[in-house]
C-alpha positions as CSV (number, residue, x, y, z in Angstrom):
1,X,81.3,113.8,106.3
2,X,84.3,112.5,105.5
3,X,87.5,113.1,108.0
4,X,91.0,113.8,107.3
5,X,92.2,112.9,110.5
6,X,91.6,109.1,111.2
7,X,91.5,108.6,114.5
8,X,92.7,105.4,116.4
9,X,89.0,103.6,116.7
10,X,89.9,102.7,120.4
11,X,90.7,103.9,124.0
12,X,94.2,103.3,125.8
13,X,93.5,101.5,129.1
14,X,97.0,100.4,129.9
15,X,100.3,102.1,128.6
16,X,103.7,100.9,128.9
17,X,106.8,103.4,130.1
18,X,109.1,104.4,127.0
19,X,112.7,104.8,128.3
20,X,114.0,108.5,126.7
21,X,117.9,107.6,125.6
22,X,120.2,110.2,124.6
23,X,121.9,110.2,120.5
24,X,125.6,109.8,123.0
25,X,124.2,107.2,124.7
26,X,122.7,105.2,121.4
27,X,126.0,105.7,119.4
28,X,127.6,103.5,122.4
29,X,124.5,100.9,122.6
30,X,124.7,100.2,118.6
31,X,128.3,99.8,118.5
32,X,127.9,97.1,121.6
33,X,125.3,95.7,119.7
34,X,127.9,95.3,117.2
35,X,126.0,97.5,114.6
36,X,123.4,95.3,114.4
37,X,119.7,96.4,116.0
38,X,118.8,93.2,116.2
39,X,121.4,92.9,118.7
40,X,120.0,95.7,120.9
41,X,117.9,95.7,123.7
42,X,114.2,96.5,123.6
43,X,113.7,99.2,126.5
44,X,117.2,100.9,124.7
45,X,114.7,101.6,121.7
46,X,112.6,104.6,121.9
47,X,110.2,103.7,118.5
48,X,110.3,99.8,117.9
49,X,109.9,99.3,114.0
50,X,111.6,96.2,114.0
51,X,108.4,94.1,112.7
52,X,105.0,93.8,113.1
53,X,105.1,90.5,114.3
54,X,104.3,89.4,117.6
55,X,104.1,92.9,118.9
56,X,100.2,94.1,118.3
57,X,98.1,95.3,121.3
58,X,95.9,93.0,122.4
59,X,92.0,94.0,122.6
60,X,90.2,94.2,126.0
61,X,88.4,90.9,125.1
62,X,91.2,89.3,124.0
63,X,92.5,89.8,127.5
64,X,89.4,88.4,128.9
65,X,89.4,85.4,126.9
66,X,92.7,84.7,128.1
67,X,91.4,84.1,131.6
68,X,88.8,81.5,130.0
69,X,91.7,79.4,128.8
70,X,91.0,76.1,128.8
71,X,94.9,74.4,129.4
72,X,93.5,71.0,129.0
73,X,96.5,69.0,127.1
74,X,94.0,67.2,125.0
75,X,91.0,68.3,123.3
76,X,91.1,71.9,125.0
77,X,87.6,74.1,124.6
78,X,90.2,76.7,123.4
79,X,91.6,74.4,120.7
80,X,87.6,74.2,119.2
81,X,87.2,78.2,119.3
82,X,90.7,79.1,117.4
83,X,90.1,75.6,115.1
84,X,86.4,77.0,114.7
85,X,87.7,80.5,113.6
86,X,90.6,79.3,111.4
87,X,88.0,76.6,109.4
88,X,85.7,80.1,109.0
89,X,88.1,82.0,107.6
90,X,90.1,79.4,105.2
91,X,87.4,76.9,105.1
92,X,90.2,73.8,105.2
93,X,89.1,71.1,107.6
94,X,92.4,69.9,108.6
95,X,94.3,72.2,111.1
96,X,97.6,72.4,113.2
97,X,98.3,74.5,115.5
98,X,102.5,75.6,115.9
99,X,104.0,77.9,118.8
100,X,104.1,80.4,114.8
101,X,104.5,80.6,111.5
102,X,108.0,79.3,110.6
103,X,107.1,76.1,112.8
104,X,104.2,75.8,110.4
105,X,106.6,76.2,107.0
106,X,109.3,73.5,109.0
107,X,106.9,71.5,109.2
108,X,105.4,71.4,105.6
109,X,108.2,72.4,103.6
110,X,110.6,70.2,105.5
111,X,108.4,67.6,104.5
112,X,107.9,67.7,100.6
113,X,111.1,69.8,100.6
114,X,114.9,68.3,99.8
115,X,117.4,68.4,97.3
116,X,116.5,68.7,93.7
117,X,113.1,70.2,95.2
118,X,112.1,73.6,93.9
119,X,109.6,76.2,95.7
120,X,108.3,79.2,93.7
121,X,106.8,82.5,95.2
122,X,106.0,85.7,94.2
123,X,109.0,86.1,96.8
124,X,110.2,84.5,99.8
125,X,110.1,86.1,102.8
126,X,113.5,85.7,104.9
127,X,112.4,82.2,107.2
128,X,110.4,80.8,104.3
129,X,113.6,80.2,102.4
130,X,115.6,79.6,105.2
131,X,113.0,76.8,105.8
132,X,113.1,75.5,102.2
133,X,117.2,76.1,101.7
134,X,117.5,74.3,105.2
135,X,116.1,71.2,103.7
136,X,118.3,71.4,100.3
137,X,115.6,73.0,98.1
138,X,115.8,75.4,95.5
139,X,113.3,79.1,96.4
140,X,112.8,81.0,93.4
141,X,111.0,84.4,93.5
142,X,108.8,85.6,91.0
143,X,107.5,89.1,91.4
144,X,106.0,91.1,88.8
145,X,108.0,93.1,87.1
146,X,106.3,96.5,88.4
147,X,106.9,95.2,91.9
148,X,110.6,95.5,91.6
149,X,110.2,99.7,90.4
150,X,109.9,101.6,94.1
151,X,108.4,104.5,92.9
152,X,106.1,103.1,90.7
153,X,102.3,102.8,91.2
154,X,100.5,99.8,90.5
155,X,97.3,98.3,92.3
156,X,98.6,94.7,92.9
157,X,102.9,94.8,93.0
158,X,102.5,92.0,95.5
159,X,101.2,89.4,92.3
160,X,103.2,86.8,91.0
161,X,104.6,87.0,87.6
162,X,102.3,83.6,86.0
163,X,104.5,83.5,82.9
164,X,107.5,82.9,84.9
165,X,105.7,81.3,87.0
166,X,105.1,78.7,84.3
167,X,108.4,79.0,82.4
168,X,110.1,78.2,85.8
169,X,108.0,74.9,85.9
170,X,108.7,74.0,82.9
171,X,112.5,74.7,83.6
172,X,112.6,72.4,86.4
173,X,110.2,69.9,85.8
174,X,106.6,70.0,87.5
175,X,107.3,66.8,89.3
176,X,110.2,68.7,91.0
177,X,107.7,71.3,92.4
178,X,107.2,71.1,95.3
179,X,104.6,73.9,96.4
180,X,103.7,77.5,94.5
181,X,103.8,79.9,97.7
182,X,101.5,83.4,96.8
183,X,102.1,85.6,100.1
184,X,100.0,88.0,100.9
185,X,101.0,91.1,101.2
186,X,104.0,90.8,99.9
187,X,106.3,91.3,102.7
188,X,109.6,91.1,101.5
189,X,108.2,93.2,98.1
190,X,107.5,96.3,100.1
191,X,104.5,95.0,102.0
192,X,102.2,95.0,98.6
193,X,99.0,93.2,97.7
194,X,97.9,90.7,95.6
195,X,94.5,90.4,94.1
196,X,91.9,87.7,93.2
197,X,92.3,87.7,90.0
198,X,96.6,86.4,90.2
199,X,95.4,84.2,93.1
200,X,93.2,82.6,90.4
201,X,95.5,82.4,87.9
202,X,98.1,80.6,90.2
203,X,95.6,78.2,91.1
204,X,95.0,77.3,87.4
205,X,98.2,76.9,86.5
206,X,98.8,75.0,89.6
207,X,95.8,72.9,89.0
208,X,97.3,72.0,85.2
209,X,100.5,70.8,86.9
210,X,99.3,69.1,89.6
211,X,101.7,71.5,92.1
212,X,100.2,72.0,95.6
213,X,99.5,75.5,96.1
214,X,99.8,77.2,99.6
215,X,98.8,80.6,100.7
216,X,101.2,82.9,103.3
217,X,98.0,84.5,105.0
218,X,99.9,85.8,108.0
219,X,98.4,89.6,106.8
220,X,95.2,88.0,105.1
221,X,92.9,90.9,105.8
222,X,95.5,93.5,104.9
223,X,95.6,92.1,101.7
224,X,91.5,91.9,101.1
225,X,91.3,95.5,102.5
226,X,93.1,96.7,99.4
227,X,91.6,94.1,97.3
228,X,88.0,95.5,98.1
229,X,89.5,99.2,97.1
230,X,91.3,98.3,93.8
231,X,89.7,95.3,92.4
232,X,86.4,95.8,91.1
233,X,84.9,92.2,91.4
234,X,85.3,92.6,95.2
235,X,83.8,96.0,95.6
236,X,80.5,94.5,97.3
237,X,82.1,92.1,99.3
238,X,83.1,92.0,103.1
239,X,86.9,91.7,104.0
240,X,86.5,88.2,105.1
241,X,84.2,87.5,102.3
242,X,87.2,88.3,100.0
243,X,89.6,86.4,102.5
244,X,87.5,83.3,101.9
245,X,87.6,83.6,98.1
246,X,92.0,83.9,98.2
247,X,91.8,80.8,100.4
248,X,89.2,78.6,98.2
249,X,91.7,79.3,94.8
250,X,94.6,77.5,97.4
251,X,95.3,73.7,98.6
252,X,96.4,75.0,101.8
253,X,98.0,77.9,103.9
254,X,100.5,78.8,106.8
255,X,99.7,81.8,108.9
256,X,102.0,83.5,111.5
257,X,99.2,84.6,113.8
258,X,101.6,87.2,115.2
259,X,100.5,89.8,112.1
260,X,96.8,89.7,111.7
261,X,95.5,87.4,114.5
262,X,96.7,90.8,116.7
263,X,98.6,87.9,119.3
264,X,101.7,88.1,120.1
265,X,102.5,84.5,119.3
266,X,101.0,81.5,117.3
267,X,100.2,80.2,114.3
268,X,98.9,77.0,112.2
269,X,98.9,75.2,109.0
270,X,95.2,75.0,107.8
271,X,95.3,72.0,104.3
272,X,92.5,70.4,102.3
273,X,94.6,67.3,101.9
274,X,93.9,64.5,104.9
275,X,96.5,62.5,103.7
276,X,99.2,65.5,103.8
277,X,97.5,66.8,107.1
278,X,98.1,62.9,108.6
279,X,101.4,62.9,107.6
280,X,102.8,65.8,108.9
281,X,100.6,65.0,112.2
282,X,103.0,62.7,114.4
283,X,105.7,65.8,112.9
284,X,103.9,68.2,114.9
285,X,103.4,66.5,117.6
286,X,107.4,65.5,118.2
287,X,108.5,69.1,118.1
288,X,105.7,71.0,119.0
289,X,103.4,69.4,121.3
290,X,99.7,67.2,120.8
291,X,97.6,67.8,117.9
292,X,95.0,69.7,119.5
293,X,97.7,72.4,121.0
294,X,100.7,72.5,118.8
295,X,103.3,74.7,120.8
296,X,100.2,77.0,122.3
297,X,98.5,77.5,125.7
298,X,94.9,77.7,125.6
299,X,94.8,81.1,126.5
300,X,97.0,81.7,123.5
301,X,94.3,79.8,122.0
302,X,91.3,81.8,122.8
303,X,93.3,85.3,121.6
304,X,93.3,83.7,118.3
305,X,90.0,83.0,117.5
306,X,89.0,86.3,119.3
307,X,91.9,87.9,117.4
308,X,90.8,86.4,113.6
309,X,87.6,87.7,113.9
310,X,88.5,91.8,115.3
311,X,90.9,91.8,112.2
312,X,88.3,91.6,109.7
313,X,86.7,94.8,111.2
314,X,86.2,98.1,108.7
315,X,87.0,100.6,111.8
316,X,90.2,98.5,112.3
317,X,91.3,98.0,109.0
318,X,90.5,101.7,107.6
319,X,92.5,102.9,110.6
320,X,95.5,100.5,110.4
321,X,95.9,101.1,106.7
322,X,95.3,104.7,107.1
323,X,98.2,105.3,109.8
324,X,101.0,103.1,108.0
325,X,100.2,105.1,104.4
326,X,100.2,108.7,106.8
327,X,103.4,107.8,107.5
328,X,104.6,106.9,103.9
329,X,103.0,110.2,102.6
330,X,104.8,112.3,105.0
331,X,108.4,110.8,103.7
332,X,107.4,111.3,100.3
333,X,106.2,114.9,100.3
334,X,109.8,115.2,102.0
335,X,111.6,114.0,98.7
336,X,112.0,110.6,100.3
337,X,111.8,107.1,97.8
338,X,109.6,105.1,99.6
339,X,107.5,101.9,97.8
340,X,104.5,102.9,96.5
341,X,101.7,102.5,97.2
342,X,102.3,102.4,101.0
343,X,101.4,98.6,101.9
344,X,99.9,97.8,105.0
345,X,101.6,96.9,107.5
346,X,105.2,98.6,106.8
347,X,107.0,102.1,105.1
348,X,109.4,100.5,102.8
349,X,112.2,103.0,102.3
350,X,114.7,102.6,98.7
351,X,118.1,102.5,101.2
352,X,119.8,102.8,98.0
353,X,118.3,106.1,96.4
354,X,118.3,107.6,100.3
355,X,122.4,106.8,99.9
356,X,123.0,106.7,96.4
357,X,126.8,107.5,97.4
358,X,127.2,103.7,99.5
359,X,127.5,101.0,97.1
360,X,125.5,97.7,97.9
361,X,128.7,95.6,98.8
362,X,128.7,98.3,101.8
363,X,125.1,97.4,102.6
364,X,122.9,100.8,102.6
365,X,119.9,100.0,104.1
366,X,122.2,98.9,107.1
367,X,123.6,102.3,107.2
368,X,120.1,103.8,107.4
369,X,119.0,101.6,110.2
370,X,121.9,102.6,112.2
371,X,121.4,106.3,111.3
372,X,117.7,105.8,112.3
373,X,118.8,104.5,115.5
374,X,121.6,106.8,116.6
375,X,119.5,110.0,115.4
376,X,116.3,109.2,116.8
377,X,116.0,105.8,118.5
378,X,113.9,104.2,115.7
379,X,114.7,100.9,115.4
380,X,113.9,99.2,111.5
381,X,115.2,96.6,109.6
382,X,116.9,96.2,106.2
383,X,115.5,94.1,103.4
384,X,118.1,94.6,101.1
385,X,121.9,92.7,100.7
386,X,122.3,92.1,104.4
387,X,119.4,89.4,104.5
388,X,119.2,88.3,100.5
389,X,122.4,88.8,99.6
390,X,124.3,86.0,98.2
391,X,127.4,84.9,96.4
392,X,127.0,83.5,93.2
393,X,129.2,79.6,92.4
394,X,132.6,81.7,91.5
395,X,132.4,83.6,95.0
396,X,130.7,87.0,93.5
397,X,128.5,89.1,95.7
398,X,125.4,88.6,94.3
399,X,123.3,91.9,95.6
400,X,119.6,91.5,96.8
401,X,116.6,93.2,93.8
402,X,116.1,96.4,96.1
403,X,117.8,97.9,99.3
404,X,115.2,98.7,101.7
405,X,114.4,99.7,104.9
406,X,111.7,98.8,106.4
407,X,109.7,100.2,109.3
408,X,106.9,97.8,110.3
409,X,104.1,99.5,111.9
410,X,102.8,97.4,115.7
411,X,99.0,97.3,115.5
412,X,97.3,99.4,117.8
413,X,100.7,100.2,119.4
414,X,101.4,103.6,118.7
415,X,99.8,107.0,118.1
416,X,100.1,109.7,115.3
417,X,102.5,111.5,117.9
418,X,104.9,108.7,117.7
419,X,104.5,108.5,114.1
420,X,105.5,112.7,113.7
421,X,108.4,111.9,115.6
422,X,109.6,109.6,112.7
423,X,108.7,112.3,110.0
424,X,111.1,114.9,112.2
425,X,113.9,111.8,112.6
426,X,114.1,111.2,108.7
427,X,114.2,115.4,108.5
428,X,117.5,115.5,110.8
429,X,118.6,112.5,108.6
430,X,117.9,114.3,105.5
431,X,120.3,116.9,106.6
432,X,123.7,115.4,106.7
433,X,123.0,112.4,104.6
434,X,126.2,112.7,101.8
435,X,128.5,112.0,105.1
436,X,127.4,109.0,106.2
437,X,129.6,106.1,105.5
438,X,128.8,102.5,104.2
439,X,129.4,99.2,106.7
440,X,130.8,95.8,106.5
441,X,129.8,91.9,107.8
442,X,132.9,91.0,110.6
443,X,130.8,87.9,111.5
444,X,127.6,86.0,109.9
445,X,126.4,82.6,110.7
446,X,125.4,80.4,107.5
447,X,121.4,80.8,107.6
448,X,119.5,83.6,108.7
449,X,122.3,86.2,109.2
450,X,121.0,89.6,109.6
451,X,119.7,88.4,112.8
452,X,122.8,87.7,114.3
453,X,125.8,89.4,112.0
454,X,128.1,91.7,113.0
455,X,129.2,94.5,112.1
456,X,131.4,97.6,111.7
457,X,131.5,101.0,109.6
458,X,133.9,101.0,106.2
């Protein structure tokens, strides 16, 4: 029988107190948080879709293999279980473990990074070029064309666009290559897949180059549940089967364990090069902490491997995939432009279709997370000019591809209640959406600055 209601394949046993705010009361708190909801704080936010990193629930036995954390500094049990998992999984001997993900790109892009130094992705999430500009490289994106059309559906947006891919070699010079980065999903392209088939095609053209080709796995088995749907040399294949076969086409990969090791922090960078792997070694161990711990606990530690293996699960995958596209459905039956298909771990709203009236110099996507939090206490994040855009050598704003929104789904966090109470936000919203006004930057720091900017309505 098959259900249309998909039901959260697991039991609550603790819960954590919401704190009910009033829309007067929220108007205030944004404005003190200087219009930015990065700048508010936590227990002032009734529905926290912020990101998905860092803030899953963890699983009754990752719990209890948190009290079998072995804190040793050197040569920890724990350090052999997650290293065991990770070498499963990727099947790269050389591993190192970092407090999370963008430890993991500072170290490696750091490293073969600097000026005159070009990285190409299908596209850069928001601390993987901050990483790579930080060291004086160039990050190019290359999406697919399809992937930059929000209401258009096609299996695998998330791919990279190989004839760019390889025009942009060419253009720079392979020897200025420093790494081809394929993540997956595709966070900052609305959270979509990519399949075998482009990882393969990467890997070839990386393999005629010579260029080292890493993998952003931090949503790994997202990515191979959809792959297992849509592509058809997959069909018979287990989700970590399929996660095995992305990471065989790569030379290496960086994972923020924070998405789909369900932990709330960690990560590592997993290579097939010993030389590389030695050489970014005494790196690690100068801003992180010893080789066999990185910047991690050991009961950190033991929720990772516990955590890498619970991901791969069908119950857990067909539920978490379910929830985020119930969501998505619900916004579009409402008339709402949202990315489609739903990806995985996030609703990507089209900020500039929801205000077609607010041009992007006055940042629409930031209107809509305000809106979202003043209305309804839903705090989201915009992927649109705020964090990507730029100003070109004469001092033009330069605007981001898309203005989105997007509202990143905690795993095993929240139930189908919590998610109605969106839907009937984004109704109210929907209702006096031609008055809302556009916003301004007062303050920004150079790197990074829709974590930090301020600002204040037009």
């Amino acid at each position: 029988m098959n259900h249309k209601v998909i039901i959260e394949p697991f039991r609550i046993k603790t819960v954590e107190k919401i704190k009910m705010t009033t829309e007067n009361e929220r108007k205030n708190l944004i404005k003190n948080a200087f219009y930015n909801p990065f700048l508010l704080k936590a227990e002032d936010v009734i529905i926290d879709l912020l990101t998905d990193s860092g803030t899953s629930a963890m699983s009754a036995d990752q719990w209890a293999g948190i009290l079998k954390g072995d804190e040793s500094y050197a040569g920890a049990r724990s350090w052999y279980k997650m290293k065991d998992a990770i070498q499963n999984m990727t099947g790269y001997e050389y591993i190192l473990p970092t407090h999370q993900g963008r430890a993991a790109e500072h170290l490696l892009y750091g490293k073969i990074g600097g000026k005159g130094k070009v990285f190409i992705s299908n596209t850069h999430f928001d601390t993987t070029r901050a990483n790579i500009e930080y060291s004086g490289a160039k990050a190019i994106d290359c999406p697919i064309p399809e992937g930059l059309i929000p209401d258009l559906d096609h299996p695998f947006k998330g791919n990279m666009d190989t004839r760019a891919l390889e025009e942009n070699i060419l253009k720079y010079g392979k020897e200025n290559i420093a790494a081809v980065i394929l993540t997956v999903t595709n966070n900052s392209g609305g959270g979509q897949p990519a399949s075998l088939q482009n990882a393969k095609e990467v890997s070839e053209i990386c393999q005629k180059y010579g260029i080292l080709f890493i993998l952003d796995s931090c949503r790994i088995a997202e990515n191979a549940y959809f792959i297992k749907q849509r592509e058809k040399q997959a069909k018979e294949m287990t989700y970590l089967e399929i996660a095995q076969k992305m990471f065989s086409y790569a030379d290496g990969t960086i994972m923020s364990a924070k998405k789909d090791a369900l932990v709330n922090m960690g990560g590592f960078l997993a290579l097939k090069d010993k030389n590389l792997f030695n050489s970014l070694m005494t790196a690690l161990i100068v801003t992180e902490g010893f080789a066999t711990y990185g910047g991690l606990s050991g009961r950190d530690m033991e929720a990772i491997a516990i955590g890498l293996k619970e991901v791969f699960e069908h119950d857990y995958l067909h539920y978490r995939i379910r929830s985020t596209t119930y969501l998505g459905e619900k916004l579009k039956d409402m008339g709402i432009s949202v990315i489609s298909p739903i990806g995985g771990h996030a609703v990507y709203i089209d900020a500039k279709a929801f205000y077609p009236h607010i041009p992007v110099e006055q940042f629409p996507g930031q209107a809509l997370t305000i809106e979202l939090y003043k209305t309804g206490g839903i705090r989201a994040v915009e992927i649109g000019s705020v964090m990507f855009g730029a100003k070109d050598d004469k001092g033009n704003f330069v605007p981001a591809k898309m203005e989105l929104v997007r509202m990143a789904i905690p795993r095993r966090v929240y139930t189908q209640s919590h998610i109605d109470y969106v839907v009937e936000v984004f109704a109210e919203l929907l209702k006096y959406k031609d008055k809302v006004k556009g916003y301004k930057i007062t303050w920004e720091p150079e790197f990074l600055r829709h974590f930090t900017a301020h600002f204040e309505p037009v």
